[in-house]
C-alpha positions, 0 to 999 in steps of 0.5 A: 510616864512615857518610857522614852520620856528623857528623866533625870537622875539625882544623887545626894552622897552623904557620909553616913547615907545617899539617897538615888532618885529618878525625876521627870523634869518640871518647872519649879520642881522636879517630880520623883518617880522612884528614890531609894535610900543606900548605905554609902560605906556599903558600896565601893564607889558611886557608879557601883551604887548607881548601877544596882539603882537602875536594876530598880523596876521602876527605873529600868529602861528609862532614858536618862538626859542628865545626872546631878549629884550633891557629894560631901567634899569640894568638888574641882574640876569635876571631881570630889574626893569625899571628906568622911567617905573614902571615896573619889566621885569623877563626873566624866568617868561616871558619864563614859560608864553609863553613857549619861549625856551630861553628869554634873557634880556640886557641893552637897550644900551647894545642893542643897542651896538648890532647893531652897526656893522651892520649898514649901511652908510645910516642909520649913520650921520657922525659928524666927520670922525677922522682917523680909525685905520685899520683892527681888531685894531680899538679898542674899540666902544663907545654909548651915547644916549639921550631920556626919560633918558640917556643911556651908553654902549660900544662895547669891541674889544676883539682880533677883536671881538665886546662884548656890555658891558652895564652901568649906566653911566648915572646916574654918577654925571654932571660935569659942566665945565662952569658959567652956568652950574654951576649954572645949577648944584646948581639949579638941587641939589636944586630941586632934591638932586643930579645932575646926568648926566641924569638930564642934557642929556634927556628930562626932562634934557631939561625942567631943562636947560630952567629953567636957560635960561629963566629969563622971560617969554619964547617968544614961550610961552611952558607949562613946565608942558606938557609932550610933553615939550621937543620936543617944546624947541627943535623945538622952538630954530631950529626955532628961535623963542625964544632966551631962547629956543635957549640957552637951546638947545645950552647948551645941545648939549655942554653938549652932547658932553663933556659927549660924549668925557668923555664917549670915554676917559672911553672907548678909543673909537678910533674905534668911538663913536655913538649917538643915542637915540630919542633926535639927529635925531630930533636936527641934525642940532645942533648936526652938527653946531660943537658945539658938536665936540668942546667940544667932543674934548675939553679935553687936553691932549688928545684932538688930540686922541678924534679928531681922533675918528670918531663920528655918529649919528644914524638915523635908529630910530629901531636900539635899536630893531634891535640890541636885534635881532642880539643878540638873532640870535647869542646866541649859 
């Protein structure tokens, strides 16, 4: 790679993490040349982040064209004030501070919506295959995805081309469909003075849920207050090692999947929905146990188009950075 050749930069700010990488442009698929991961918390802004990046060896001195970044929050009139970060991300100011000739902000779903027709087979897991329409007509494309919150996008097939179009879906309000989550939702409402999806479908929609399945004391005996709660609730249930934490994770991953299938009616997704997020890698197996699928498809009548929709799993843990690539690549 020539020094002088013009890269691009791209970011996926995340509430927990954010991944910088530095691209050479290709068509379909940017190629990476160097990607480092950050703790978001442990900087005080995006420009301070991305100053330390381009100390980086294998970044320094290159000549940067255009910048992306996928940021967790609506972005308006190019600037995002973070939703589980305290921060307020400012393409224009991040353009003046490093001289970038175009930078350019979008929905970290948005993003990651930006990916999805490059990705590979190998870098999907198929929960279910559902019939594709052929050709162009596929129609529209649908993302969920679970992490430190709850993200929405969708992919607009637009006479066979793809527009990422962003949301705030999940903040809408949970619908509970049965006793407990009923009780789930009175609980939330209680504590928090209004149940949004993102309050059921992230980690910390995780600790909430344990709170209703467990009436004594939990037999793998998690601290609730750790940060890295979640992870152990989750890793507890696919162990079996506490009847609560098994119910806990079973009501989400219910609750993902009647969110998900919500979600496609939205959309008419008939070109497929996808999952991605941190959460689902790392639950695969009770994503897959078909729990997910049966409430995905469980909305008569129109049960019989959801379960013609194929559904994926997104394993390639970079996708969200991948996808502000693949934008920033086909800016004109």
């Amino acid at each position: 790679m020539s020094r002088m050749t013009r890269m691009l930069l791209a970011g996926d700010i995340g509430g927990t993490k954010t991944l910088l990488g530095l691209f050479e442009p290709a068509a379909p698929r940017p190629r990476p040349v160097a990607v480092r991961v950050f703790g978001t918390l442990d900087y005080s802004d995006l420009p301070s982040m991305i100053a330390e990046f381009l100390q980086d060896d294998a970044v320094k001195g290159v000549a940067i064209a255009t910048a992306c970044f996928g940021v967790a929050g609506p972005v308006i009139d190019e600037a995002a004030e973070l939703t589980n970060v305290p921060w307020k991300v400012d393409a224009r100011h991040v353009a003046a501070r490093f001289t970038f000739a175009r930078v350019m902000l979008l929905n970290d779903l948005q993003a990651l919506a930006c990916a999805v027709p490059v990705l590979e087979a190998s870098e999907v897991h198929v929960l279910q295959d559902g019939e594709p329409l052929p050709g162009n007509n596929i129609g529209n494309i649908a993302l969920i995805a679970a992490g430190t919150g709850l993200g929405e996008a969708m992919l607009l097939n637009v006479n066979g081309r793809f527009i990422p179009v962003a949301s705030e879906g999940g903040h809408a309000d949970f619908s509970a469909r049965t006793e407990r989550e009923m009780a789930l939702l009175r609980d939330v409402t209680r504590r928090h003075g209004r149940a949004d999806v993102e309050r059921v479908l992230s980690g910390p929609g995780l600790v909430n849920l344990f709170s209703i399945t467990h009436a004594g004391a939990c037999a793998a005996h998690i601290d609730v207050s750790h940060a890295d709660a979640p992870a152990a609730i989750s890793t507890a249930a696919l162990e079996r090692r506490c009847d609560g934490c098994v119910a806990t994770l079973d009501m989400f991953v219910e609750a993902y999947g009647a969110e998900a299938g919500n979600l496609a009616l939205r959309t008419v997704a008939t070109g497929g929905v996808f999952v991605g997020g941190g959460i689902a890698p790392k639950i695969l197996p009770a994503l897959a146990n078909g729990s997910f699928i049966r409430a995905f498809r469980a909305k008569p009548p129109l049960d019989a188009m959801l379960t013609a929709m194929p559904v994926k799993v997104i394993l390639n843990p970079d996708s969200g950075l991948l996808g502000a690539a693949v934008f920033a690549a086909s800016a004109p």
